[in-house]
mmCIF file of the N, C-alpha and C atoms, coordinates in Angstrom:
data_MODEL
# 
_entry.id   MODEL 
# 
loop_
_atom_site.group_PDB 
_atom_site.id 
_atom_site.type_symbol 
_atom_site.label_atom_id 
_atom_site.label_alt_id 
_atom_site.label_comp_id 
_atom_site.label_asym_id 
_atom_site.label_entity_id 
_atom_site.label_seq_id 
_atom_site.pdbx_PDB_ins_code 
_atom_site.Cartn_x 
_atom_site.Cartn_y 
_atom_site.Cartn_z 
_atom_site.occupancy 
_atom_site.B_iso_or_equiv 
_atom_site.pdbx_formal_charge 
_atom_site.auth_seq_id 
_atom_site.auth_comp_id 
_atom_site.auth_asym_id 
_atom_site.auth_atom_id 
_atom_site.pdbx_PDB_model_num 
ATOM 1   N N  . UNK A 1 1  ? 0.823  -1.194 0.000   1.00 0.00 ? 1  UNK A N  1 
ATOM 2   C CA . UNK A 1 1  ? 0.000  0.000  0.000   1.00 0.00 ? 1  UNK A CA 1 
ATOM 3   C C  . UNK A 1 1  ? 0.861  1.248  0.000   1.00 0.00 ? 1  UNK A C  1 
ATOM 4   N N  . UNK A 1 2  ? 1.628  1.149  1.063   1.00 0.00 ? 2  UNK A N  1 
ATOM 5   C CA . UNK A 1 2  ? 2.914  2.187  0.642   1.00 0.00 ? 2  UNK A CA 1 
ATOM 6   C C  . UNK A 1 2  ? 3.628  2.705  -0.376  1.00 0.00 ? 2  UNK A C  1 
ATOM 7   N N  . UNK A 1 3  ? 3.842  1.797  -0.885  1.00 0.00 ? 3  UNK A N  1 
ATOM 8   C CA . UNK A 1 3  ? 4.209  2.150  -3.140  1.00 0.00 ? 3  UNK A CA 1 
ATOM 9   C C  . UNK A 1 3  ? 3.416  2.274  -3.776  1.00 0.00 ? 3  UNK A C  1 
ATOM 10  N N  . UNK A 1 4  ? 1.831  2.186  -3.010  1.00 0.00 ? 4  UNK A N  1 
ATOM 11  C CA . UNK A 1 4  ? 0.730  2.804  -3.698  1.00 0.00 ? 4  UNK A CA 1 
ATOM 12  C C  . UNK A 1 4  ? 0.938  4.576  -3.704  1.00 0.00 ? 4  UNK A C  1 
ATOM 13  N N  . UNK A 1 5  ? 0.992  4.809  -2.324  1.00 0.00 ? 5  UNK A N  1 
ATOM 14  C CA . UNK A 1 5  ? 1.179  6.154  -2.026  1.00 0.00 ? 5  UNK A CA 1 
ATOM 15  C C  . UNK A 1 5  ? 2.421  7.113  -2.858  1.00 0.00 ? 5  UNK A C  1 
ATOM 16  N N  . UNK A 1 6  ? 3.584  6.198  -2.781  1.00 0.00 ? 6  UNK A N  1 
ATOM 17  C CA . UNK A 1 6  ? 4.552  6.603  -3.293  1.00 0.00 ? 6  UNK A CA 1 
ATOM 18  C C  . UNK A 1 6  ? 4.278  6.989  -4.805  1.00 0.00 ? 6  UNK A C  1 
ATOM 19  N N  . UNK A 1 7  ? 4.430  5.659  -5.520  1.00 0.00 ? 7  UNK A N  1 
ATOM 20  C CA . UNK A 1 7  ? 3.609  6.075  -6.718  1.00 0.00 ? 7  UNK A CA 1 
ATOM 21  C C  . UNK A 1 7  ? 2.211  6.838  -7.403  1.00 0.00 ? 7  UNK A C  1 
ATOM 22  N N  . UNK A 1 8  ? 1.678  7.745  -6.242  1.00 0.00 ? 8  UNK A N  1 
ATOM 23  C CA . UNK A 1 8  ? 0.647  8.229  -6.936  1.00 0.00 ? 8  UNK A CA 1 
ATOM 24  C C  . UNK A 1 8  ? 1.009  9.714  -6.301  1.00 0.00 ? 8  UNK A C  1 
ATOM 25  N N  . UNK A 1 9  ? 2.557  10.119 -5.608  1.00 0.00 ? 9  UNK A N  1 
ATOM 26  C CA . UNK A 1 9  ? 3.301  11.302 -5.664  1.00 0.00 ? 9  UNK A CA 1 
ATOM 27  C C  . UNK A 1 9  ? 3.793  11.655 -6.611  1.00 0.00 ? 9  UNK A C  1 
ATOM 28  N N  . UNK A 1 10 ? 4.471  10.213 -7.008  1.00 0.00 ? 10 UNK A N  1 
ATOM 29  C CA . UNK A 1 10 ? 5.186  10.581 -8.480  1.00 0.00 ? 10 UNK A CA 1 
ATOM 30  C C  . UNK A 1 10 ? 4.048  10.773 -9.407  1.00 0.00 ? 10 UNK A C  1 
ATOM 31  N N  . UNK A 1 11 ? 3.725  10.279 -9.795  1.00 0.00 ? 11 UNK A N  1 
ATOM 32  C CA . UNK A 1 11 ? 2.611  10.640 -10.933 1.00 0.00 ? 11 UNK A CA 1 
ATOM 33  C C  . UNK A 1 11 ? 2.250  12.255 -10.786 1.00 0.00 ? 11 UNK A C  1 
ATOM 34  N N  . UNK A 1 12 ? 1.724  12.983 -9.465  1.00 0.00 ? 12 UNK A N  1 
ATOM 35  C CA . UNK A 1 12 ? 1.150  14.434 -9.184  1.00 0.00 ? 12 UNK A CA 1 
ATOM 36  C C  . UNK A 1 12 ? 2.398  15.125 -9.796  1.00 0.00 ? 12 UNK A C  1 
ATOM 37  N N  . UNK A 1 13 ? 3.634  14.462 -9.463  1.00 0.00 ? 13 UNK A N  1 
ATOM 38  C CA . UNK A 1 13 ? 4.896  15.441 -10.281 1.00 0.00 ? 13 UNK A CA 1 
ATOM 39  C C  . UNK A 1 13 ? 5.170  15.117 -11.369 1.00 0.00 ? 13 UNK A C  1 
ATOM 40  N N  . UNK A 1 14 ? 4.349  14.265 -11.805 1.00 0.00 ? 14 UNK A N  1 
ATOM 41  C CA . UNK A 1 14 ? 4.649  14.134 -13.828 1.00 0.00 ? 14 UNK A CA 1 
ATOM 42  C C  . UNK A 1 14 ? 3.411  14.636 -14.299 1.00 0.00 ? 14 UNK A C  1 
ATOM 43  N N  . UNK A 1 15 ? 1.993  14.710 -13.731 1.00 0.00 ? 15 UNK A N  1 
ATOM 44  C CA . UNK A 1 15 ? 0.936  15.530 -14.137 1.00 0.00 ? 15 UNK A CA 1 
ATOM 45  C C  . UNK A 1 15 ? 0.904  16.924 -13.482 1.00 0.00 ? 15 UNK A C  1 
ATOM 46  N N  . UNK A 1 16 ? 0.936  16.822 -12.912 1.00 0.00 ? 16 UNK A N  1 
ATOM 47  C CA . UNK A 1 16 ? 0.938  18.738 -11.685 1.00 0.00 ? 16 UNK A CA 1 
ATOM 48  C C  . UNK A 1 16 ? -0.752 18.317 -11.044 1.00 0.00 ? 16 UNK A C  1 
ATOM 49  N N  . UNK A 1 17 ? -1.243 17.312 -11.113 1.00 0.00 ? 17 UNK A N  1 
ATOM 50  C CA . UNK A 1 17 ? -2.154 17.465 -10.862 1.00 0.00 ? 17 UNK A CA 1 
ATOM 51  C C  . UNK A 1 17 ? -2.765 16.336 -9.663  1.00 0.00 ? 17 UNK A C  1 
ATOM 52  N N  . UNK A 1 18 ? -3.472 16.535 -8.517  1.00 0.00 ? 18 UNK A N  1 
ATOM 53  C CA . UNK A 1 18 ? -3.483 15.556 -7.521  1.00 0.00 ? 18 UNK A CA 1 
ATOM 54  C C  . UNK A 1 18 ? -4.490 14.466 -7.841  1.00 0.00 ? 18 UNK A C  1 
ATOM 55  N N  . UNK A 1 19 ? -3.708 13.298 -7.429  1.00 0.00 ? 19 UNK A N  1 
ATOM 56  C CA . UNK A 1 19 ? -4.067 12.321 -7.981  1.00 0.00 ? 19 UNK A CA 1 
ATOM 57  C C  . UNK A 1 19 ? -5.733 11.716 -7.290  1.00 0.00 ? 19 UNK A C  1 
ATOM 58  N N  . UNK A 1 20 ? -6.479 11.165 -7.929  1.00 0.00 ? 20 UNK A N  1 
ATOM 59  C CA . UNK A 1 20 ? -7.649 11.037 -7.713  1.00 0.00 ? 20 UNK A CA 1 
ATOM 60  C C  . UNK A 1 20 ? -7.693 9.376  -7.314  1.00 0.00 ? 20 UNK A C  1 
ATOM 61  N N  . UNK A 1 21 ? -8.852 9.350  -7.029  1.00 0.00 ? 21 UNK A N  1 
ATOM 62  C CA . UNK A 1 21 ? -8.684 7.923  -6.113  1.00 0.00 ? 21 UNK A CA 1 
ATOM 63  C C  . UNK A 1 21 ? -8.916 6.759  -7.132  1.00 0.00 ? 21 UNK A C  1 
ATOM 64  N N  . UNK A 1 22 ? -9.335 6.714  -8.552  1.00 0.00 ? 22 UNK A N  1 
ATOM 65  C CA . UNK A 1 22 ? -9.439 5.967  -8.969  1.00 0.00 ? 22 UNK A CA 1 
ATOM 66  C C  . UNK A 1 22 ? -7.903 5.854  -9.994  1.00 0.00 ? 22 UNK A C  1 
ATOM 67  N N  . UNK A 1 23 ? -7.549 6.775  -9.624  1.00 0.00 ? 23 UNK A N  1 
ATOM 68  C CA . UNK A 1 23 ? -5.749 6.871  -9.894  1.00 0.00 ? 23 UNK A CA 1 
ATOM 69  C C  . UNK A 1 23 ? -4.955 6.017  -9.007  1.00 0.00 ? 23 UNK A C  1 
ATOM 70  N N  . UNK A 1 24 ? -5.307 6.021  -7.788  1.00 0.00 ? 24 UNK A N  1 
ATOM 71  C CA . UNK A 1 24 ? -4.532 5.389  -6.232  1.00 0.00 ? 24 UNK A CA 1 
ATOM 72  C C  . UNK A 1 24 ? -5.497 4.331  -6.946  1.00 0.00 ? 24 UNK A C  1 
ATOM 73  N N  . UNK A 1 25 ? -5.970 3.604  -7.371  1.00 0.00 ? 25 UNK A N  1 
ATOM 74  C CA . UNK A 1 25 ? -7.194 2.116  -7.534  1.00 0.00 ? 25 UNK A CA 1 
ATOM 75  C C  . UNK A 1 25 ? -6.220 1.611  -8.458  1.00 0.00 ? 25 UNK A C  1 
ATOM 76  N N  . UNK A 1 26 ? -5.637 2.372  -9.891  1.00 0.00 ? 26 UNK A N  1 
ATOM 77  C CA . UNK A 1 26 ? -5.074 1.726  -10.747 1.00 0.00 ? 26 UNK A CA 1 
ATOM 78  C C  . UNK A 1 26 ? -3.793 1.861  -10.371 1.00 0.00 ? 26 UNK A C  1 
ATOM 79  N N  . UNK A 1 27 ? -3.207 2.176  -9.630  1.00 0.00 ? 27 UNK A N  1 
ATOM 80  C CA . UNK A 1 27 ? -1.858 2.286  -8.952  1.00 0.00 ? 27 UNK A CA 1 
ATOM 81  C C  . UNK A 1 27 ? -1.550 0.552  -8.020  1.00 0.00 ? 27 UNK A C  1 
ATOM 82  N N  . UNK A 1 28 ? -2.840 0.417  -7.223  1.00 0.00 ? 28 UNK A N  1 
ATOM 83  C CA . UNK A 1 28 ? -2.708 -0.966 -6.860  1.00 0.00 ? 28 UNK A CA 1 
ATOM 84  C C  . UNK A 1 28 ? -2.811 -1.802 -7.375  1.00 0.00 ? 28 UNK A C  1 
ATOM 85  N N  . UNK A 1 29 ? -4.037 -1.812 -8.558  1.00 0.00 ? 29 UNK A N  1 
ATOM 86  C CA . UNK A 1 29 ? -4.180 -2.681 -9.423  1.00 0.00 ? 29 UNK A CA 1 
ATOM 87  C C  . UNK A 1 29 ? -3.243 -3.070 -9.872  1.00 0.00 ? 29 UNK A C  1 
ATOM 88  N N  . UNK A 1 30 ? -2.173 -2.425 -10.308 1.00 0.00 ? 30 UNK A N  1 
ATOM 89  C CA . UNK A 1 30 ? -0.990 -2.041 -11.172 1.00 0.00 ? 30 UNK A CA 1 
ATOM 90  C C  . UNK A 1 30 ? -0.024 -3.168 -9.898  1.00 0.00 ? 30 UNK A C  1 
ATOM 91  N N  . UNK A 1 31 ? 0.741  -2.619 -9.247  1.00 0.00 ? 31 UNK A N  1 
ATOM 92  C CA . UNK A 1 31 ? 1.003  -3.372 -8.215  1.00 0.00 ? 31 UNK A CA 1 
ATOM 93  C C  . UNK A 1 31 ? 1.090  -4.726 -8.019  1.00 0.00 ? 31 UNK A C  1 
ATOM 94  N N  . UNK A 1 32 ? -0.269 -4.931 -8.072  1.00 0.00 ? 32 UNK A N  1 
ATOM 95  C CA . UNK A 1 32 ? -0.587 -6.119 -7.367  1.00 0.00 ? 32 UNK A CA 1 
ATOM 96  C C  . UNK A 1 32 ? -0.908 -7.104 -8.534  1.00 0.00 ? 32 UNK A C  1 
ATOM 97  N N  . UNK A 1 33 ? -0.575 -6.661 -9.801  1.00 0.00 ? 33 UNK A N  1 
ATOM 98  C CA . UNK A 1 33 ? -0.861 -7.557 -11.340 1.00 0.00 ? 33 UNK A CA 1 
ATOM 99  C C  . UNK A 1 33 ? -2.285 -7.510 -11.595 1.00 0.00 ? 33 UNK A C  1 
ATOM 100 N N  . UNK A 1 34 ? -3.132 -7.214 -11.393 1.00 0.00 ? 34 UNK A N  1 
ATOM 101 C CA . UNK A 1 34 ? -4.135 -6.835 -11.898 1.00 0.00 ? 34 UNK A CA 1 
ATOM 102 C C  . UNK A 1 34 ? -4.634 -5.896 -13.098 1.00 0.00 ? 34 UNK A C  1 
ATOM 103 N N  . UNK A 1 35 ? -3.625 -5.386 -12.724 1.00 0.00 ? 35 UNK A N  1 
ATOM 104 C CA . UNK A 1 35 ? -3.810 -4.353 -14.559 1.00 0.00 ? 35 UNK A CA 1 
ATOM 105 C C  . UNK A 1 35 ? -2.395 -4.644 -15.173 1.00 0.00 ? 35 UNK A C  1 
ATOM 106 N N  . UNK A 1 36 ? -2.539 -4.321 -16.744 1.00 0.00 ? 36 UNK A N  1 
ATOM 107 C CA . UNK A 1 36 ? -1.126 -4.618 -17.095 1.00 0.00 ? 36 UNK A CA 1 
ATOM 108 C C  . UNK A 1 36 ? -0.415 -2.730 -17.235 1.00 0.00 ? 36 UNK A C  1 
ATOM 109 N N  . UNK A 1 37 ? 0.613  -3.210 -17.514 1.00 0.00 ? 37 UNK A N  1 
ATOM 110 C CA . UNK A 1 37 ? 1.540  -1.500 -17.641 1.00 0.00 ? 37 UNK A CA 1 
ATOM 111 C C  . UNK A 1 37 ? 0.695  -0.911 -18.974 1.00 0.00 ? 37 UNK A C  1 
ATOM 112 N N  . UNK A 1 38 ? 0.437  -1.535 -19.960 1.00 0.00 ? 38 UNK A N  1 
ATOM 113 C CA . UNK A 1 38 ? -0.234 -0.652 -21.158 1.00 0.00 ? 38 UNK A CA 1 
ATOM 114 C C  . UNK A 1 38 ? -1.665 -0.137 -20.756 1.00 0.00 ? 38 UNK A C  1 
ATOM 115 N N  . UNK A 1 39 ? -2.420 -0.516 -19.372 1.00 0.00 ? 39 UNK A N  1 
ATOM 116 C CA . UNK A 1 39 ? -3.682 -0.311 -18.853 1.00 0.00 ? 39 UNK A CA 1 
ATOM 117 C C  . UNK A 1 39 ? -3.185 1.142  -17.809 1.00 0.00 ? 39 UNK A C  1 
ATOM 118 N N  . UNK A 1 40 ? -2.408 0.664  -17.104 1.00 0.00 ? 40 UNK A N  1 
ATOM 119 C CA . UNK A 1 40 ? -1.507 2.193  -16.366 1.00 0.00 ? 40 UNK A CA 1 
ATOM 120 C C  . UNK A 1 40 ? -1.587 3.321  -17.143 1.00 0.00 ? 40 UNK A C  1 
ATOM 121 N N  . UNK A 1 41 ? -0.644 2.995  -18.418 1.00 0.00 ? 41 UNK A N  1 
ATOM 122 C CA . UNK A 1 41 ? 0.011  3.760  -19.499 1.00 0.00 ? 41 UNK A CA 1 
ATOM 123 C C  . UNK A 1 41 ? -1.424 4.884  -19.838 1.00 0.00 ? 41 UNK A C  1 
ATOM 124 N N  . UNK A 1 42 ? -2.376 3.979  -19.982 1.00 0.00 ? 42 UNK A N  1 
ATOM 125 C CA . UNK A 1 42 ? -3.829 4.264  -20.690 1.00 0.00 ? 42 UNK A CA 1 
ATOM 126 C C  . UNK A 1 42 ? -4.617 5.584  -19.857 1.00 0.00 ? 42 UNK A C  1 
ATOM 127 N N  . UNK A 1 43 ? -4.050 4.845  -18.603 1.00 0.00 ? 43 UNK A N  1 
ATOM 128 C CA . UNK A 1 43 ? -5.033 5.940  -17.263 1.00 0.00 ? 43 UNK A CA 1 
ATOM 129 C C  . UNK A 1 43 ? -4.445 7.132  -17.387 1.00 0.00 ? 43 UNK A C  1 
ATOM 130 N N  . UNK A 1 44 ? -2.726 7.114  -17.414 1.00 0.00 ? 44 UNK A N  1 
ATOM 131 C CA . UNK A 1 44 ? -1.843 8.805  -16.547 1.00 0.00 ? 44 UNK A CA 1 
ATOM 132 C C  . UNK A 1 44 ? -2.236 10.077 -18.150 1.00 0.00 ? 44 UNK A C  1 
ATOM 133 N N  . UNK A 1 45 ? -2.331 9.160  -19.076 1.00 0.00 ? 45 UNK A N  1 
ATOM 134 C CA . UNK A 1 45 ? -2.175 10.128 -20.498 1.00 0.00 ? 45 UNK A CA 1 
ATOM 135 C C  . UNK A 1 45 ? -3.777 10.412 -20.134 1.00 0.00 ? 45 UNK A C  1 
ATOM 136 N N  . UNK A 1 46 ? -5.010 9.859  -19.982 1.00 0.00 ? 46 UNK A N  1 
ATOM 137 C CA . UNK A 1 46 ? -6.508 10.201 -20.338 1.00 0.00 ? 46 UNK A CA 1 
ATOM 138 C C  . UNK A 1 46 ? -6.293 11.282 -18.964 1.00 0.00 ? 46 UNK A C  1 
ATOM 139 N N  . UNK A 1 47 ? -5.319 11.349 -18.067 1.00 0.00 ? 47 UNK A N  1 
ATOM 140 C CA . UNK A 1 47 ? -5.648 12.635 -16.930 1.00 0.00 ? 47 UNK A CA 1 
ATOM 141 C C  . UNK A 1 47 ? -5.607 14.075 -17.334 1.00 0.00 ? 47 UNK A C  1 
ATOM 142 N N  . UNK A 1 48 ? -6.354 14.574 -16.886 1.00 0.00 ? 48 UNK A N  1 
ATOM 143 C CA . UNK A 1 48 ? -6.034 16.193 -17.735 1.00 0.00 ? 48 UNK A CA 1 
ATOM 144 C C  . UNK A 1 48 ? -4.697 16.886 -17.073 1.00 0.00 ? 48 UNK A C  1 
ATOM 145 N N  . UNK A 1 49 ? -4.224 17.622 -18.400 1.00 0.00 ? 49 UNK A N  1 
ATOM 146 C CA . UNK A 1 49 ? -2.957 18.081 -18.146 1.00 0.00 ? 49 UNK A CA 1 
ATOM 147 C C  . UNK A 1 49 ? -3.130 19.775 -17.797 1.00 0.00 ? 49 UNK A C  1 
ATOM 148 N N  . UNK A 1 50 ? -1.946 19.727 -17.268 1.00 0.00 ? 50 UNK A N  1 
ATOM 149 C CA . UNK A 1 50 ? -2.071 21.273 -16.138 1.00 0.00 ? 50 UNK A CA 1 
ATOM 150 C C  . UNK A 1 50 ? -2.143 22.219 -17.252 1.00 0.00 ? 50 UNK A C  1 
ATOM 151 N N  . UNK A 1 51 ? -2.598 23.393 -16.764 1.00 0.00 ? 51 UNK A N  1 
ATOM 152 C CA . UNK A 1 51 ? -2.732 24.749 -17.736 1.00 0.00 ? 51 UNK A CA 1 
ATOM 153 C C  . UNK A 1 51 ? -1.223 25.436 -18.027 1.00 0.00 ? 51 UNK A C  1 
# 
């Protein structure tokens, strides 16, 4: 759960933008093999990007 957290800091500093909980959902998913990296890949690009 901890490299959940971790990883959904990093992400706020590659989007500028705070990460939402179904962001922290695919972060574990991710994790824990439940999603693959091209399903990750899919989520951080569909986030809206900072102004």
């Amino acid at each position: 759960m901890s490299f959940g957290i971790i990883a959904c800091l990093l992400i706020m500093l590659y989007t500028g933008h705070k990460p939402t909980k179904r962001t922290f959902e695919m972060v574990c998913f991710y994790l824990s093999g439940w999603a693959s990296a091209a399903e990750m890949e899919r989520h951080i690009e569909a986030l809206p990007k900072p102004a």
